[in-house]
C-alpha positions in Angstrom: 46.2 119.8 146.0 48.3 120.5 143.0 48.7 124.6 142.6 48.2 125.4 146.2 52.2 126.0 147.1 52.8 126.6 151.1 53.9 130.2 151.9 58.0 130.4 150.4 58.7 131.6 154.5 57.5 128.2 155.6 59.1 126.6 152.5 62.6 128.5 153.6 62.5 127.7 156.9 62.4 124.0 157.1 65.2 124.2 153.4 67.3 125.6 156.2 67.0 123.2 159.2 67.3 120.6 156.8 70.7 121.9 154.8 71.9 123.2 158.6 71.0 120.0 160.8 69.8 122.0 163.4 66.9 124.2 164.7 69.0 126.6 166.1 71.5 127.1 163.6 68.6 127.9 160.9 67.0 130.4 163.2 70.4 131.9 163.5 70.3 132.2 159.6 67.0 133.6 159.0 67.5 136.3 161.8 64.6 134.5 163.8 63.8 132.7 167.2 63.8 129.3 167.4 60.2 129.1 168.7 59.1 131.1 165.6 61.2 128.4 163.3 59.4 125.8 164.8 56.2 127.3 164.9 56.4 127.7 160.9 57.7 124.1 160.4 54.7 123.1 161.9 52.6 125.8 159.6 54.4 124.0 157.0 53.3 120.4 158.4 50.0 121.0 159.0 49.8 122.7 155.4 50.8 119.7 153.1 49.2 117.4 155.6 52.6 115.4 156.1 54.7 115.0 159.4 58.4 116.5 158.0 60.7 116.2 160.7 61.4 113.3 163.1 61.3 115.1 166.7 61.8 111.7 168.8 65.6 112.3 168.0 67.9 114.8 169.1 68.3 116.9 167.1 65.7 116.7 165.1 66.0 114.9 161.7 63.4 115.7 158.4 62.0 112.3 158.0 62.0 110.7 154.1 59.1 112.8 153.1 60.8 116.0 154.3 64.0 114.9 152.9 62.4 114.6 149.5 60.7 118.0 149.8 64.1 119.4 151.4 65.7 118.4 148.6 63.3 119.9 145.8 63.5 122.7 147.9 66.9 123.7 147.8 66.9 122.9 144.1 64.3 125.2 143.2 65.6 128.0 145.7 68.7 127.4 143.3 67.2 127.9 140.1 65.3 131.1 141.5 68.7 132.2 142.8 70.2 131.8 139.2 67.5 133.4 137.4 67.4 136.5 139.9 71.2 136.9 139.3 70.8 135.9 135.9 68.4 139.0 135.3 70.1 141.5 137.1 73.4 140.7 135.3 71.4 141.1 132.3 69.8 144.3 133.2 73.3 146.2 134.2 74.8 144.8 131.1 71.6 146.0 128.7 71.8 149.4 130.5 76.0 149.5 128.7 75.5 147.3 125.5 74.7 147.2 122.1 73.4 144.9 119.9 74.0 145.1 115.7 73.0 143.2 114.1 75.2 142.3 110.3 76.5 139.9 107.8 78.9 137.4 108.7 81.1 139.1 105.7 80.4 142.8 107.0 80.9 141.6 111.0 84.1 139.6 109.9 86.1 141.9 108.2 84.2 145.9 108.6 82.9 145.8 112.1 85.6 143.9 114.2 88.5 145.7 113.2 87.0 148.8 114.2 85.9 148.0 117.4 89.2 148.4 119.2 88.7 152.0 118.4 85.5 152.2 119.7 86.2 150.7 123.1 89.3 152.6 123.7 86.8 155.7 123.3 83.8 154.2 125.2 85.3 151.9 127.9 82.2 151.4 129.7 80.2 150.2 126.8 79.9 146.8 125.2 79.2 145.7 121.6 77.0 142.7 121.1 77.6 141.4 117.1 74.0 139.0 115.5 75.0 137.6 112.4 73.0 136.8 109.5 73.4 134.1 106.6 70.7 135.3 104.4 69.1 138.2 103.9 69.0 141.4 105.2 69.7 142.2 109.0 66.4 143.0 110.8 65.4 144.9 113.7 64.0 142.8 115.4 63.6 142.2 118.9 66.8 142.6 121.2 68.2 144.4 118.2 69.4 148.1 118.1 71.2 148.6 115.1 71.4 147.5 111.7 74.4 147.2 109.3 72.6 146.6 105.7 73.6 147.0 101.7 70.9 148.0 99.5 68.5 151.1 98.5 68.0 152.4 101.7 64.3 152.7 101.3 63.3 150.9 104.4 60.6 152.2 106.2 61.2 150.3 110.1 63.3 152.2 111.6 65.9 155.5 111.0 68.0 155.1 108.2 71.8 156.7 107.7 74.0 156.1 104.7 77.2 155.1 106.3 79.4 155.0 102.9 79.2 154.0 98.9 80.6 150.6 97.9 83.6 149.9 94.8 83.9 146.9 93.8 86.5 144.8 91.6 88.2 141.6 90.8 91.2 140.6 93.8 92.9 137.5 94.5 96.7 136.3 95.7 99.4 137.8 94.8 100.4 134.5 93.9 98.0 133.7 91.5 98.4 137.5 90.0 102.0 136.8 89.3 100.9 134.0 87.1 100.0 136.6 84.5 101.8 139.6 83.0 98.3 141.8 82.8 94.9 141.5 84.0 94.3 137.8 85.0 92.4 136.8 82.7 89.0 135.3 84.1 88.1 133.2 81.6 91.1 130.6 82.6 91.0 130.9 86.1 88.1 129.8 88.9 86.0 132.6 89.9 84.8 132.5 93.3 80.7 133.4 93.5 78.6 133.7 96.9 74.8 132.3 96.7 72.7 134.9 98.2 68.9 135.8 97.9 69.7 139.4 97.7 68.8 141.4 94.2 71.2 144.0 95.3 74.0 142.2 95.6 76.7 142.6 92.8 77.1 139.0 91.4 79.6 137.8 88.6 77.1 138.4 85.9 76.5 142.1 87.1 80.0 142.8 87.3 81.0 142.1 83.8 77.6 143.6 82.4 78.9 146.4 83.7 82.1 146.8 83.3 82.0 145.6 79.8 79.0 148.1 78.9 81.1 151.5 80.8 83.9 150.1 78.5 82.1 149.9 75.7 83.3 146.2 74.8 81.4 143.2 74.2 79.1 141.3 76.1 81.1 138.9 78.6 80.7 135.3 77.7 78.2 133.3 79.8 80.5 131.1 80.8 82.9 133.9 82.3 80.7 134.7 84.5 78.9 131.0 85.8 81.4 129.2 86.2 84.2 128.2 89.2 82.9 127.7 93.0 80.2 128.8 95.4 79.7 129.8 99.0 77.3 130.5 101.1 78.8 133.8 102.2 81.5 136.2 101.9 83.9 135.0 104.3 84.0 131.8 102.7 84.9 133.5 99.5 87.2 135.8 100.7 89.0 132.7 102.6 89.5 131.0 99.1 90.6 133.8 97.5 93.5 133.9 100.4 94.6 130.6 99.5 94.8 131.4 95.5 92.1 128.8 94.6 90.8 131.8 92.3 89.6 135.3 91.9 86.8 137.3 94.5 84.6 140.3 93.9 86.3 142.3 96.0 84.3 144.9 98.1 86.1 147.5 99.3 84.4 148.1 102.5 84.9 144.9 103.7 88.2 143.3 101.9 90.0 147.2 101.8 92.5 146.0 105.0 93.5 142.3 103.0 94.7 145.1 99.9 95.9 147.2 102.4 98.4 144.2 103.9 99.0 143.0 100.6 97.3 139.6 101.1 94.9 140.4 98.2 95.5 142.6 95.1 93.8 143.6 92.3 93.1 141.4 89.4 93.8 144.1 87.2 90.4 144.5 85.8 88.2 147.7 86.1 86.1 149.0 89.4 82.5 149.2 89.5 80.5 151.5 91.9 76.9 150.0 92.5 74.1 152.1 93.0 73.3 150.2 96.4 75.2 151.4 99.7 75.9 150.3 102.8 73.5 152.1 105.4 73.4 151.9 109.3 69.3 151.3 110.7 68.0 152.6 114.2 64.9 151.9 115.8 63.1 155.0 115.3 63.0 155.2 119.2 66.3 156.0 120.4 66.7 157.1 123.6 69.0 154.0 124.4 72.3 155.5 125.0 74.7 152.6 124.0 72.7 152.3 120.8 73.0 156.0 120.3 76.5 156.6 121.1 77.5 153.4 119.1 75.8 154.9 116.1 76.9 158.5 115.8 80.4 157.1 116.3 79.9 155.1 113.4 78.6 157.8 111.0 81.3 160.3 112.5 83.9 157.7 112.0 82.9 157.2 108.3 83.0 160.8 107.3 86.5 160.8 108.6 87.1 157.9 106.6 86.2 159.2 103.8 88.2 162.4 104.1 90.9 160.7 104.7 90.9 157.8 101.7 92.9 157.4 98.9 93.8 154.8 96.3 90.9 153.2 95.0 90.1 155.7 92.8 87.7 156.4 89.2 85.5 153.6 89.7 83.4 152.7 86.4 79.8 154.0 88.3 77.0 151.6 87.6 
């Protein structure tokens, strides 16, 4: 009858004389007397109601029932097999692991490149990186920690401010030598990224902005809708590489493309936006990855901050 499995000793038994060939071998192999093998095939037999092993030949052979049940056997001893060390794997590797979760932009070009530093400093931990395309990075299960712009008013887990963000037109150098001054964004593409969050500077924020600190006029509409759009920040960063037109740059994230020269100022004004960039633990702790991970984040980010220069007077929103 369908749900009433034999015992998995009997099941084990006859998998082995089956995948051995050989009565004694599989008592061998389970540590048990060949009478006690034998005695359990027949458990087994009289169990399914079936006759599994031919016993008029020498040595005994599993019939074509028992070879079909042998076979499913060994496959489903297998899969157990794979999910035990599947599990245990898991467990030794949760017990030295993190999970953050990010933005593609924010895992791309903030976390990665600070990671090295991170591992030479914690050798037995490991960093596992969930990236989102929209929205903000939740806690949600298997999830840690949490790498997300905004107010910092969230109320699902513990809440740091990791830094403040500046933000400005960058591009190629290339396409900054075109010009003797500022580029001048109303004859070159500007380079947007479609994205559900309110907090996010856009196009049309940044020249509000800048033009109201400045005390200028409003920017033209079309300034600030037109050229191309991506679906996030790497993709925009990517075309500003390649000179096809001029990024938002954010400091935290393309800071190291300025640093190397690969992108430069547009020669336009920085903004400061009242949004930051905050790290979000469970309110639970406890983990130790999770917590060494993070206080070497915040502690890592008020060095940083001691130590920066350049980028300096933004226009503050």
């Amino acid at each position: 009858m369908k749900g009433s499995l034999p015992p998995l000793r009997l099941l084990s038994a006859f998998a082995a004389i089956a995948r051995s060939g050989s009565i004694q071998v599989a008592a061998a192999e389970l540590n048990v007397t060949q009478p006690a093998i034998s005695q359990a095939v027949k458990q087994l037999e009289e169990h399914i109601g079936v006759r599994l092993l031919d016993r008029s030949r020498r040595p005994a052979r599993p019939t074509a029932a028992g070879q079909t049940l042998a076979s499913a056997i060994s496959e489903g001893l297998g899969r157990i097999e794979d999910a035990v060390d599947y599990v245990r794997r898991a467990e030794l590797q949760g017990a030295h692991a993190v999970t953050v979760a990010c933005s593609v932009g924010v895992a791309t070009y903030w976390l990665m490149s600070r990671l090295a530093a991170f591992y030479q400093a914690n050798p037995d931990l490991t960093v596992n990186v969930i990236t989102t395309q929209q929205g903000a990075p939740e806690l949600s299960e298997g999830i840690d920690l949490a790498v997300r712009y905004g107010h910092g008013r969230w109320s699902d887990g513990i809440v740091t401010k990791l830094f403040e963000e500046e933000v400005e037109p960058q591009c190629a150098p290339a396409l900054r030598a075109r010009f003797e001054g500022p580029v001048p964004l109303d004859d070159v593409s500007l380079l947007h990224v479609r994205t559900p969050e309110v907090s996010w500077m856009g196009w049309g924020d940044y020249l509000r902005r800048a033009a109201s600190k400045a005390g200028g006029p409003p920017p033209q509409t079309a300034a600030s809708g037109r050229g191309q759009t991506f679906t996030n920040y790497v993709q925009a960063t990517q075309a500003a590489l390649e000179g096809h037109g001029v990024m938002l740059g954010w400091h935290s994230i393309t800071g190291a493309l300025v640093n190397s020269g690969q992108l430069v100022s547009a020669g336009h004004p920085k903004v400061r936006p009242s949004d930051a960039f905050f790290l979000v633990s469970r309110a639970k702790r406890g983990a130790r990855p999770a917590e060494v991970f993070a206080d070497w984040l915040i502690s890592s980010h008020g060095q940083e901050r001691r130590m920066k220069k350049g980028f300096a007077d933004p226009v503050d929103d």
